[in-house]
N, C-alpha and C positions, 0 to 999 in steps of 0.2 A: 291263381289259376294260370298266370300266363307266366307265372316263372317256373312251373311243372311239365308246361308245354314243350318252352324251351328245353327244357332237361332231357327233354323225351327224343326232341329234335335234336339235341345236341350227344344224346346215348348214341340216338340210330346212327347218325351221320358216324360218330367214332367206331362203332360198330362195323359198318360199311367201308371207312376208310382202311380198319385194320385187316378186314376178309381178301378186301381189293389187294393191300400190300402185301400180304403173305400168299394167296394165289400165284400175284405173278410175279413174287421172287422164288417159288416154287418151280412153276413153268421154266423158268430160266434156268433153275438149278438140274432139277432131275428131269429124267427123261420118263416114259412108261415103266410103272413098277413091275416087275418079272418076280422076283421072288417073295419070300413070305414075309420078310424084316421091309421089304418097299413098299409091299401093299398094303404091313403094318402101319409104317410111316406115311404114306396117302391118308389112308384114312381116319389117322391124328390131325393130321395138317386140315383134311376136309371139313373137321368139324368148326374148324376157325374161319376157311377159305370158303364153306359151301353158301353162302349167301350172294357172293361175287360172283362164282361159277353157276347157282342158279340163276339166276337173273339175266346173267349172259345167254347160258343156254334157251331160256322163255323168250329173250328177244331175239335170238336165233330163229326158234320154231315158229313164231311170228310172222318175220321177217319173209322165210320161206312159207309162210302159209299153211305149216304142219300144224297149229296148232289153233284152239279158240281167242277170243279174246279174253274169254271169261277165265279160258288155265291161263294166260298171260297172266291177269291180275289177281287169281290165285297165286301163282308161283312169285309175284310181285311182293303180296303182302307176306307170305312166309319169309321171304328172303327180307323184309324188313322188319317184321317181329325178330325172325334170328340174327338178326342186326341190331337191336334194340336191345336183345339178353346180351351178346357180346359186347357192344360198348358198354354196357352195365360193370359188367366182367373189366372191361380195361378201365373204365371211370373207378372203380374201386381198387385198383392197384396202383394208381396214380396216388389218390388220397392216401393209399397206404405209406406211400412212398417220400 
């Protein structure tokens, strides 16, 4: 039981790590998508990067008081289930590898 835990801990964490590094090598690369090949390319990128970029934004609206606690820790735990599929996704390309 405690080495499935770990796994799970150690998916999410790779998951999160990977969202975090391609967000904000993102942000640094591109600027706002304008056309239709950018907002193509955003929203490829988003499906790797949106658990970084939510989680930021939930602590934002927090932060400023826009939002509940309860969508805090809603938008918390989605952003670490899709952190959880993603390290999945990179823990299995690794072992492929």
């Amino acid at each position: 039981m405690i080495h499935d835990l770990m796994v799970v801990l150690f998916a999410t964490t790779a998951g999160f790590t990977a969202s975090g590094i391609l967000a904000n090598l993102y942000r640094l690369v591109a600027g706002k998508p304008e056309s239709a090949a950018g907002k193509g390319t955003y929203y490829a990128i988003m499906v790797v990067a949106g658990p970084n970029v939510l989680l930021e934004n939930a602590a934002t609206s927090l932060k400023k008081k826009s939002c509940s606690r309860f969508a805090f820790w809603l938008a918390a735990s989605i952003s670490a289930y899709w952190s959880f599929a993603i390290g999945l996704f990179v823990l299995n390309l690794y072992l492929a590898l």
